[in-house]
C-alpha angles and dihedrals in degrees: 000000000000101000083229094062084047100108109204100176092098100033085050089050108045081046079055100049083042093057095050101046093059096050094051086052097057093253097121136023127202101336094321091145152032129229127198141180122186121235109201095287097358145070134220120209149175108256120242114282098011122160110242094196092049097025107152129192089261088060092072130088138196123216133177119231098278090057104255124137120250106171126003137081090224128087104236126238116307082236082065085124089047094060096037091055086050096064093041096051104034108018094237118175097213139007144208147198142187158146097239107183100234105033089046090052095054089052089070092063113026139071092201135002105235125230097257095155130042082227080075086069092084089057099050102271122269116028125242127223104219107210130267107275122161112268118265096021138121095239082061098052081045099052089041094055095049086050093055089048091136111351129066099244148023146179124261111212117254088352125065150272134308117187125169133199142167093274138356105273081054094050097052087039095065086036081057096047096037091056091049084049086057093050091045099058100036093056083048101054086051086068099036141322100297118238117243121229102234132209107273085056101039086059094043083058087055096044088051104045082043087058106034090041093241122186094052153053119271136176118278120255113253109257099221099230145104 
């Protein structure tokens, strides 16, 4: 596709949309992220140092595969390497990452973030902890990708969050469950040592949201009567 045919106005919008949301939500606080969704062979992304609460049009940059920039002012995210190996590696249609309080907070203790609640499932399941790489690096972007090997998104140790979908509105979706499933755990370890849900109950939670058609609205059953 010809970079000049490439119309950014609604990708640089919704990025925009995106960015605001989740500082109003507490997600993210000053320019402590990066968010990203792919167009065909490029990507768009929020430029380095931008503001989430205040993120205009102009602070989003468009980059081919390879990383170089074909229309903005503006450099793009130091994690530039982290969302370009995404959607190397997975296909994702759109990417986000924060410093959400409580999932951060829990990167700096655990190894893994059990799967204390069947809503994980959406996730993955449990939630790796990618290991502590300098910001901005390729051994980040590498430890990272290994972490999100079959789930959509993972912890970064003593940093933050990364989570991926098919398009924008999915990839905030699992940052913003992923932070409640952090809270979650954490208020409960405060009371006990929470249970986890194992395998055999974790598929019975699949089995049951495939046959009952969980996740959506359906038509009621008739009631039979008169």
């Amino acid at each position: 596709m010809p970079e000049e045919a490439i119309n950014l106005d609604g990708p640089r919008a919704a990025i925009v949309d995106a960015c605001r949301s989740l500082a109003d939500k507490g997600l993210v606080i000053g320019a402590a992220g990066n968010v990203s969704a792919r167009i065909e062979e490029h990507v768009a992304v929020t430029a380095t140092g931008a503001q989430f609460a205040t993120m205009t049009p102009e602070q989003v940059t468009l980059v081919d595969l390879s990383g170089n920039v074909v229309d903005g002012q503006l450099a793009p995210t130091s994690e530039l390497d982290l969302h370009l190996g995404v959607y190397g590696r997975y296909h994702a249609g759109a990417v986000v990452h924060t410093h959400a309080p409580m999932a951060t907070a829990l990167s700096c203790v655990l190894t893994e973030l059990p799967c204390v609640h069947y809503g994980m499932l959406a996730l993955g399941g449990p939630v790796r902890v990618a290991g502590y790489e300098t910001f901005g690096t390729p051994e980040l972007a590498a430890s990272v990708l290994e972490a999100l090997e079959g789930r959509v998104a993972a912890l970064m140790a003593n940093h933050g969050t990364v989570a991926m979908g098919d398009d924008l509105a999915a990839a905030v979706a699992s940052t913003e469950l992923l932070e409640w499933a952090a809270a979650v755990y954490w208020r409960a370890s405060m009371v006990g040592s929470p249970r986890v849900l194992d395998q055999r109950q974790r598929q019975a939670v699949i089995d049951a949201a495939i046959s009952r058609g969980y996740g959506g609205t359906r038509p009621a059953e008739p009631s039979g009567g008169q």
